[in-house]
N, C-alpha and C positions, 0 to 999 in steps of 0.2 A: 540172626537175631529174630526175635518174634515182632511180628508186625504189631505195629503200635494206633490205637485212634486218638484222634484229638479230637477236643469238642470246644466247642467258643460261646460263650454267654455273656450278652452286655441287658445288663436288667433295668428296669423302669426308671432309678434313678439318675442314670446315663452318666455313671460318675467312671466308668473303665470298661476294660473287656478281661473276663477272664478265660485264662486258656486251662486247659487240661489233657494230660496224655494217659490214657488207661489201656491197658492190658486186655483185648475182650473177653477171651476164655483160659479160664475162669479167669470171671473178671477180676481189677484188680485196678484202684487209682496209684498211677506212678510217682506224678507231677504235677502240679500245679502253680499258675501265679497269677495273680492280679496286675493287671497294667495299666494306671488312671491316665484319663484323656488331658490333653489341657485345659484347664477353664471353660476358655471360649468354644471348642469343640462341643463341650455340655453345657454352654448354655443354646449353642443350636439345637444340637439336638432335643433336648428338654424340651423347646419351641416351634422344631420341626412342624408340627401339624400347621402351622402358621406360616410354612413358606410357599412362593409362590413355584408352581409347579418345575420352568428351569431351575431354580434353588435347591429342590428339594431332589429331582433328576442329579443334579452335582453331588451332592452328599453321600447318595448314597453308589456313588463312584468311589468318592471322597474316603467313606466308609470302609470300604471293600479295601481299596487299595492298605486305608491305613489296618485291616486287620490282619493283609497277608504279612506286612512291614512287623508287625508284632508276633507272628509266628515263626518266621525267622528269627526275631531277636530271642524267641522260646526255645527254640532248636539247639542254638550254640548253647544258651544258657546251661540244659542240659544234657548238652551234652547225644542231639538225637539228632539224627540223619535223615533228610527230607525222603529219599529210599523205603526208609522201613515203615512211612505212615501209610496204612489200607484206604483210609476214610480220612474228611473232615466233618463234624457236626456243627453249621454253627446257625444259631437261634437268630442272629439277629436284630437290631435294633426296634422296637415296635414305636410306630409313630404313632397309629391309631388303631382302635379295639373295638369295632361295634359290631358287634351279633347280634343287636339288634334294630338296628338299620332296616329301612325299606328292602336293599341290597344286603343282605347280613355280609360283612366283609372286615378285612384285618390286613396289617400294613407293616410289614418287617423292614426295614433296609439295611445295605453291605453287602454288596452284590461280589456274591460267593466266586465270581470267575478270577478273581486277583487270585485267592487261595490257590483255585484248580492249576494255576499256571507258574505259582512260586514252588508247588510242591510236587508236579505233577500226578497230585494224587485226588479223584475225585469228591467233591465237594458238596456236601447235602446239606438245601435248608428249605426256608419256608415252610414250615411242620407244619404250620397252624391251617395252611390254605385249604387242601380237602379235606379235613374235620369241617369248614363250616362249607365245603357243597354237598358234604352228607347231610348237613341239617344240626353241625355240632355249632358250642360255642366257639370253637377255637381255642379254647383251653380251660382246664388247668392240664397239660401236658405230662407234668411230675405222675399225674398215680401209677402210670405203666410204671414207669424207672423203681417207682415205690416197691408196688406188688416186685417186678422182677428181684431185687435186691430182699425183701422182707414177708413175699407173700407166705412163707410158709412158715413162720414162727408165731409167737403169741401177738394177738394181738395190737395194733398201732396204729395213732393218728399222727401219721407224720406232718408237719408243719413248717411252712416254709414263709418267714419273715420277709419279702423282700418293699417295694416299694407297695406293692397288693400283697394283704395275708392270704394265704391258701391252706389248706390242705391238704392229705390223704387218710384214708382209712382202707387201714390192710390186714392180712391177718390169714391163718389157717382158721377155714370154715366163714371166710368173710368177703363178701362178695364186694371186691374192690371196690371204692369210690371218692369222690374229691370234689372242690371247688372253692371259686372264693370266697373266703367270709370276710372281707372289709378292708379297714383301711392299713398299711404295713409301715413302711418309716416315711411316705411321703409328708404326712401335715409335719411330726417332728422335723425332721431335714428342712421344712419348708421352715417351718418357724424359726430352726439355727441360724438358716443361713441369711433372711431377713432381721431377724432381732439383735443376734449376737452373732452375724458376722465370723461363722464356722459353719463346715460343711454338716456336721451332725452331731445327735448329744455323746458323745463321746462314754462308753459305760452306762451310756442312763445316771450319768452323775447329776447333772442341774435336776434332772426328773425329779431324784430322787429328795430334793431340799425343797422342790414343795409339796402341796396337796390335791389331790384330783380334786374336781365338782361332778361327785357321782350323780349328782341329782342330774347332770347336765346329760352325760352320759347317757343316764337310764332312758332320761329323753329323745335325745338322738337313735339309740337302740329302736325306737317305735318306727323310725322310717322303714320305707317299704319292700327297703332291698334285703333287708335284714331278716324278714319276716318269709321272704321269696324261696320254695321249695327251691332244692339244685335238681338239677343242673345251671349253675347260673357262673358267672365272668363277668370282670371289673375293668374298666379301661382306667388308665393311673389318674388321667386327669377328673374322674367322677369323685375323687379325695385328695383336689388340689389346692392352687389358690384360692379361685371361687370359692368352695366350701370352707378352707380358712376362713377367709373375709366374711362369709355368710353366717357364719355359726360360733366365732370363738374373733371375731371384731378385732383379726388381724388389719393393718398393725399400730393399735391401739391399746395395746397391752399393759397393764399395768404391773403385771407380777409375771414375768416370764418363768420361773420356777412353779408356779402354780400352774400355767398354762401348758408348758411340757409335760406335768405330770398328769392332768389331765388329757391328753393325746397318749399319751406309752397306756393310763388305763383302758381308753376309749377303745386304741386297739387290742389289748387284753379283752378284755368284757363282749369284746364282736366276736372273737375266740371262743371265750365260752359258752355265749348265747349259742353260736352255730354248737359247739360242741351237743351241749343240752339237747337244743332242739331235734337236730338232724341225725347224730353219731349213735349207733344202740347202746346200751347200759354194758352187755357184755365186751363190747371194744372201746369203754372208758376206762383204762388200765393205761397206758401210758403214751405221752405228748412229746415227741423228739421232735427239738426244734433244730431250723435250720436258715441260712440264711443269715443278712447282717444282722437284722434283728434279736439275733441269740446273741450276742455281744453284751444287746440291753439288759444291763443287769435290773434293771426297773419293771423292765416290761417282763421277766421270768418271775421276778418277785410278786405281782401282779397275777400274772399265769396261775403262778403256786394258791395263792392268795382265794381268786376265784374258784379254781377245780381243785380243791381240798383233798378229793379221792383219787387225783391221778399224780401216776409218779412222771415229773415236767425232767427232763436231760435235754442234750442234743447231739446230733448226728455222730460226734467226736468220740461218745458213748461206744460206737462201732465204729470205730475206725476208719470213719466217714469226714474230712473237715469239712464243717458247715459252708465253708465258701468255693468247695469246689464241686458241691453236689448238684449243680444243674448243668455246670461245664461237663461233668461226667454224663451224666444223663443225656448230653444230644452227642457227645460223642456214641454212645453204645446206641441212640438211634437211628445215627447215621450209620452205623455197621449193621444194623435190623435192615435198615432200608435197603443199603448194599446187595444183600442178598434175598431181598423181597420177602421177606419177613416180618410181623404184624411188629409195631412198635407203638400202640394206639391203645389206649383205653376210653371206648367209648361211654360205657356207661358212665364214665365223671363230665363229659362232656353233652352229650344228650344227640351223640352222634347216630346215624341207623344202626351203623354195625365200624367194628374192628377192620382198621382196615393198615397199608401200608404208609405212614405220613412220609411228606419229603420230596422234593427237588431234585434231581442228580445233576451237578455240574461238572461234565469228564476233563 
């Protein structure tokens, strides 16, 4: 049988881990699934930056262990053989994000050695750590997996919805690049699960029965992150509760239909501002979205709405499902890394140079 990688991804909202098994050459995603934490599990972690150092030392044991416990329960599922996995890729939980810090410095947990030792197959993470001793942010990580998957066709800003929006811009004749432009499903989620007591707006439905305050918006667009050439990176809590409560006089709400729709615009419109500002005219041809995000039917409608001239899909478009494309993506960098192979794109990061990201755990 062909050796297989898996790659593990638990993203800002700390609502699961997802796994994925791809095929490296030619590459190719096999499998995929999502496995949500319990509750309590996510509201630690959510909180994490907040524990005290033994606390936070347990977790991410805690972490580890529960990621191997779900890689097995992956394996049976379909049906794979701990044997035939080369690599693990896994990202990681990030507790904290600051590049820029006195210390520029970034904070994964799930310590990769439960994996190395359920599968005996070695285990690669912490990407983010020498991007920021070259002098990088520490991410946005996607544009390599981008360019590698899309650099040589027309054109693209790939875009990835997750709790931070991101994106890439790729393309024949386009010299990769990416970053964050703002905020992704954290102030919604945050507002669900506060107001009306559900994880999230499910479709962009409530979004969409009310009205934004574009004036509001347009206002907010003025701060100073937004305006900030990239290379630049978002830590989640810089579009959390504070800035709810600070800006949209959570939770004091009077119209939560109004107030959702304003947040799926707010993150639309930080989309297209960066689009505008930073993206050349000739790679505004088309926005593949990805991530939970692309679920929001509000927040596309939105998309469409503001960037009139690009044609808005998502990753599914190609063959890609939206929620296993980051799982993919550290699996095949942990198979780059394997073999000491560049899996780095600096220029989206503001790194010196390309280099090998990754941890090996044997």
């Amino acid at each position: 049988m062909t050796k297989i990688a898996l790659g593990l991804m638990s993203g800002t909202s700390a609502d699961g881990l997802t796994v994925c098994a791809v095929r490296p050459a030619p590459f190719k995603i096999l499998h995929f699934k999502n496995y949500s934490y319990p509750a309590e599990l996510q509201r630690r972690l959510l909180n994490a930056v907040k524990l005290t150092v033994p606390a936070l030392s347990q977790l991410n044991y805690e972490l580890g262990a529960l990621y191997a416990k779900i890689v097995r329960k992956f394996l049976k599922e379909f049906n794979l053989r701990a044997q035939d996995i080369c690599v693990i890729g896994s990202h990681g939980q990030t507790v904290y994000h600051g590049p820029h810090d006195k210390t520029p410095n970034t904070l994964q947990i799930g310590d990769p050695s439960f994996l190395a030792c359920e599968t005996g197959a070695p285990a690669v993470s912490e990407f983010r750590a020498k991007d920021i001793a070259l002098g990088g942010e520490g991410a946005p990580l996607l544009p390599f997996f981008d360019e590698y998957i899309w650099g040589q066709g027309s054109p693209k800003i790939l875009l990835n919805v997750g709790g931070i929006s991101n994106f890439s811009v790729v393309g024949k004749k386009i010299k990769t690049f990416g970053f964050d432009v703002g905020p992704g499903n954290t102030l919604i989620d945050l507002t669900c699960q506060h107001l009306l007591h559900q994880p999230f707006d499910k479709n962009g439905q409530t979004a969409a029965e009310g009205t934004p305050d574009k004036a509001l918006v347009k206002k907010l667009l003025k701060q100073k992150f937004f305006a900030q050439k990239p290379p630049k990176s978002l830590d989640k809590n810089e579009f959390g509760k504070t800035y709810l409560e600070k800006y949209f006089a959570l939770p004091h709400c009077q119209n939560v239909p109004d107030l959702l729709s304003t947040l799926t615009y707010f993150t639309a419109a930080a989309v297209a501002k960066a689009v505008t500002d930073f993206v050349p005219k000739s790679a505004q041809k088309e926005l593949v979205v990805s991530g939970g995000g692309c679920y929001n039917q509000t927040l596309l409608k939105f998309l469409r709405e503001l960037l009139p001239h690009i044609n808005v899909t998502t990753t599914l478009a190609y063959g890609i499902d939206p929620q296993a494309k980051e799982a993919a993506a550290f699996a095949l960098f942990g198979c780059l890394a394997l073999k000491r192979k560049t899996n780095h794109c600096a220029r989206a990061t503001g790194a010196r140079e390309n280099t090998v990201l990754g941890k090996i755990t044997l």
